[in-house]
N, C-alpha and C positions, 0 to 999 in steps of 0.2 A: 414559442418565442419568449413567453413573458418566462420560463425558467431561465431561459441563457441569461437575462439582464437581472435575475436576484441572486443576491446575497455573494457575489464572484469578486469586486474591487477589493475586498479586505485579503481574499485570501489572491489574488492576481496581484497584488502590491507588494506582501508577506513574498510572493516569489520571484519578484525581482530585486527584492531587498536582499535575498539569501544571494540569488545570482551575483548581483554587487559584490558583495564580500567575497564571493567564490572568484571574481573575478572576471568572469562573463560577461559582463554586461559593464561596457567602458562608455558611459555617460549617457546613452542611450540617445546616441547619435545617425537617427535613421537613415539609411540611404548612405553614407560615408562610413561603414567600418573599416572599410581598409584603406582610407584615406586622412582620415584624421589622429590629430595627437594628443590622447588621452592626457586631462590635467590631472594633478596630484589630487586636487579638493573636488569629491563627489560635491561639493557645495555649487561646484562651477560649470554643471553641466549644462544647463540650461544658455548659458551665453554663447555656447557654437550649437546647439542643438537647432531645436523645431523649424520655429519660422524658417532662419536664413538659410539653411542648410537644407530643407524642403522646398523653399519655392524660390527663393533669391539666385538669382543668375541662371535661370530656366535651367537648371542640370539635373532635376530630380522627373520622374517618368508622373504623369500627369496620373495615370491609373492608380495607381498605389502609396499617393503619399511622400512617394520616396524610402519606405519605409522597407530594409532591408536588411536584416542583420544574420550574423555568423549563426547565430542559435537558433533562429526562426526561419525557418523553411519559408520561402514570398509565397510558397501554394496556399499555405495556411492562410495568409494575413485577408482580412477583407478588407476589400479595395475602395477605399472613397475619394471620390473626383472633387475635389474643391472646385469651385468654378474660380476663375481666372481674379475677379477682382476683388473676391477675399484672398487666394495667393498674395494680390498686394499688400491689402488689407496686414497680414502678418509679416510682411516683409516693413512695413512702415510702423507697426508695434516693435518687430525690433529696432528699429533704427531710433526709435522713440527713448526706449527703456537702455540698449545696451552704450549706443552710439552718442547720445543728445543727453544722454542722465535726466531724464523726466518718466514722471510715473503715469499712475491711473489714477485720477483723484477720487478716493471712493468714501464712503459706499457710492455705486453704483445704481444710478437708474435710468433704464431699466435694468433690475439684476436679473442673476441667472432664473433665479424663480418665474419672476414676470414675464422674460420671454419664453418660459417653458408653458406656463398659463396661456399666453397667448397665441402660442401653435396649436393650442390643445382647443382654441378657441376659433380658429381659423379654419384647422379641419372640420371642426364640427358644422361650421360652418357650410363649408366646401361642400362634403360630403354628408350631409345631414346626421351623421352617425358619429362615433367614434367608437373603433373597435378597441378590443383588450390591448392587442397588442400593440397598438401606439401607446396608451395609455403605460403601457407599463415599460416601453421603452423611452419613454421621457421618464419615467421614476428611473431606471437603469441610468440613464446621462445625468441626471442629478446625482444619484450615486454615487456613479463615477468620479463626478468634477467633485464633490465634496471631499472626498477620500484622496483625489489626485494631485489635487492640486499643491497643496506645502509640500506634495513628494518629488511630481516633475514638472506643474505647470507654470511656477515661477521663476523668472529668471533671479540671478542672484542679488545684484539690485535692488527686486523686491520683497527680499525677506524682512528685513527688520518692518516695512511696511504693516506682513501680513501678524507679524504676531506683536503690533502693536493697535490693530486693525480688528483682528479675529480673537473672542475671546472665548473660552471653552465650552460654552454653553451656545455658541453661535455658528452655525452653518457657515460655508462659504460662499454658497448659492447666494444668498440671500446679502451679502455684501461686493462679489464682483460681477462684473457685466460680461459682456459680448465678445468683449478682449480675452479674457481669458478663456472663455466657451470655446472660442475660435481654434485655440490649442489644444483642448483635449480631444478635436477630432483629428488634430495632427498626431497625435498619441494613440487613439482609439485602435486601427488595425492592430496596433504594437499588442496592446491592452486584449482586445479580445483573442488573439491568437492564442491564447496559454486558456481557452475555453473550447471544451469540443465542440464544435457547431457543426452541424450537416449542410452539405451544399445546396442544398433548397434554401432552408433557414438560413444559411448565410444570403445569400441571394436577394431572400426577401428583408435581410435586415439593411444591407447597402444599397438597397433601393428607399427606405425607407428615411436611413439616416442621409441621403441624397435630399430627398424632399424635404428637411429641416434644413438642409446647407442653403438650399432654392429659397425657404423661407428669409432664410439672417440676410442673404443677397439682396431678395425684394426689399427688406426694410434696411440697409446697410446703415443710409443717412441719419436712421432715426436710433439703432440701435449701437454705433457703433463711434465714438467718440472721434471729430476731426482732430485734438491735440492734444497734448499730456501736459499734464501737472511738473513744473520745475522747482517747486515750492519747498519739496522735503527729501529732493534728492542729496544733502545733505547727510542725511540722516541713513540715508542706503551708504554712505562713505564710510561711516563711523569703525565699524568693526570690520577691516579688511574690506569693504568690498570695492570693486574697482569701478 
């Protein structure tokens, strides 16, 4: 397992960047390809994407994310069950960020680091051990969200935020929280399908990545911010954004 989660986001990002341009790949809108109407500005996918279009108005299939698209076979995708009141959870970040113009006041804490520390501290916990393979499946989700996030975990919104936020020498982990965690596993099936996994492996990693979702749920209250920042949505205005 610890192969599948190294060294794959740079080049799984690399191949939906190409798709993009090829044309494939219209905002990367799970679960809606053949219902949605693709905007002109790849800048703007993010505002019909993840959240609302995965869990808002209960239309997406609970097993998979909703995550469905033209290219990607549903066999492939691995399947993560969100549990129900992080569904909300993201349905009330978007309403937050797209609907209300309010942000995430960050940095963040706890960040993505901390509560990756702190799973890692909770199994140990639990289970008096911890094995490789968690271990390097939390470095694989740090990974991931590092790499992913300026690609498709923001909405549009929040860009001038991030690259006035994020400076080149700085992680993303280490400056957003829980809010944004929350979206790359709305992404993740999408993201790992373009990796060969075997059905075991796959099996044992969605059971896996299940038990970090159990995790963020148990500590929602404390990890996961009741209100957003309205203080610099201004500033998400400036340059076209809506």
């Amino acid at each position: 397992m610890d192969r599948l989660m190294k060294h794959t986001p740079d080049n799984v990002l690399k191949q939906q960047t190409l798709e993009k341009k090829q044309g494939v790949d219209k905002g990367l809108k799970p679960g809606r390809s053949s219902q949605t109407k693709p905007k002109n500005s790849t800048d703007s996918k993010m505002d019909k994407e993840d959240p609302k279009s995965n869990v808002a108005k209960g239309k997406k299939r609970k097993s998979d994310s909703g995550m469905e698209k033209d290219n990607l076979p549903v066999e492939k995708l691995v399947k993560i069950q969100i549990p129900s009141t992080l569904k909300k959870q993201l349905v009330d970040d978007w309403e937050f960020v797209t609907q209300q113009d309010k942000l995430v006041k960050l940095p963040r804490s706890p960040n993505v680091d901390d509560i990756l520390t702190k799973y890692l501290e909770y199994m140990s916990k639990k289970d008096g051990m911890i094995t490789d393979s968690i271990g390097e499946i939390l470095k694989g989700i740090r990974c991931y969200f590092d790499k992913a996030l300026p690609v498709m975990l923001l909405y549009k919104k929040e860009h001038q935020q991030y690259h006035d936020t994020v400076k080149t020498d700085v992680s993303p982990s280490t400056i957003y929280g829980a809010e944004h965690l929350l979206r790359l596993f709305v992404k993740l099936p999408e993201l790992l399908a373009y990796v060969n996994i075997e059905e075991d492996t796959s099996t044992r990693l969605q059971q896996k990545l299940l038990d970090f979702l159990k995790f963020l749920h148990k500590n929602q209250s404390t990890f996961f911010l009741s209100a957003y920042d309205g203080s610099k949505v201004s500033e998400g205005k400036v340059k076209g954004k809506d």
